[in-house]
C-alpha positions in Angstrom: 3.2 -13.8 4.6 1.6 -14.4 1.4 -2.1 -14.7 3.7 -1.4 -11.3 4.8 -0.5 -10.2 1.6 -3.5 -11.5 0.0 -5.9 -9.8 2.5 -4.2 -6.4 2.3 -5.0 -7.0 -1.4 -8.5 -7.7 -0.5 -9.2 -4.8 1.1 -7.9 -2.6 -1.2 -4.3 -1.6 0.4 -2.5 -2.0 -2.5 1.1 0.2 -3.1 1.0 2.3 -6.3 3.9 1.5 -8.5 3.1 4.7 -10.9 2.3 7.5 -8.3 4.9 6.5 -5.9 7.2 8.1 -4.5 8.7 6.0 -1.9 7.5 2.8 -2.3 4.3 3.7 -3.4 2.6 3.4 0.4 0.6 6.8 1.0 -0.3 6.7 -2.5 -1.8 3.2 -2.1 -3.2 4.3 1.0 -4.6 7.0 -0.2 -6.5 5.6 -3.5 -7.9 3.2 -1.0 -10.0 5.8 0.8 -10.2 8.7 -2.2 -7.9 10.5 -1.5 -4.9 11.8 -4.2 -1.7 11.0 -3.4 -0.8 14.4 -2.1 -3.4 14.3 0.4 -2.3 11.5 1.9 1.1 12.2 1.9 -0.1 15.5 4.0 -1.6 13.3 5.9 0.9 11.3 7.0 3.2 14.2 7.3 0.4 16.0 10.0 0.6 12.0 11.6 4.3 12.7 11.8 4.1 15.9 13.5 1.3 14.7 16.2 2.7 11.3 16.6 6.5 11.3 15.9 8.1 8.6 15.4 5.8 5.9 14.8 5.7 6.4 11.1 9.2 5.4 10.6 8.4 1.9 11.9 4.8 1.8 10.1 5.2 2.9 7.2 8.3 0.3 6.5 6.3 -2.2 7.5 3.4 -1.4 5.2 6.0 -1.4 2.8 7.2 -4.8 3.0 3.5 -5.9 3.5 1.3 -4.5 1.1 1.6 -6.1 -2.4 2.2 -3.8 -5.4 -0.9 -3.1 -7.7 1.8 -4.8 -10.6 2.0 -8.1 -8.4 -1.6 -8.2 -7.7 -2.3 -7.1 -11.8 -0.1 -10.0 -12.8 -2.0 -12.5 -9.8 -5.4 -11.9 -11.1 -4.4 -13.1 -14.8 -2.4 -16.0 -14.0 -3.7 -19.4 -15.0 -5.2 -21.1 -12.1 -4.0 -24.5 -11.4 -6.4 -27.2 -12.6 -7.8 -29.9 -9.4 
């Protein structure tokens, strides 16, 4: 889990803890490409209406997956263990 975790963070997919609304996912999403929060939230409301019904199973998902930007803040300054 934590692998996953870790490479979401890598790649950028990281939830927004201050521009969230629920959970923080199509914010995340959308800093990842550029995109404001809104826009991606329009986005995935358009998704919606094309594809319905498959958002209420990704975007749940994502949200269990992806790693908050305060988690992976608080990651990046902890003291690495000494070998």
């Amino acid at each position: 889990m934590d692998n996953v975790r870790a490479a979401l963070a890598r790649q950028g997919f990281v939830r927004s803890s201050d521009r969230g609304i629920l959970g923080g996912v199509c914010a995340g999403i959308g800093r990842r490409f550029g995109l404001g929060p809104w826009v991606s939230r329009l986005f995935f409301l358009v998704l919606l209406m094309v594809l319905p019904g498959s958002q209420f199973l990704v975007y749940p998902v994502l949200w269990f997956l992806m790693p908050s930007d305060d988690s992976v803040i608080a990651a990046s300054h902890a003291p690495r263990p000494m070998r």
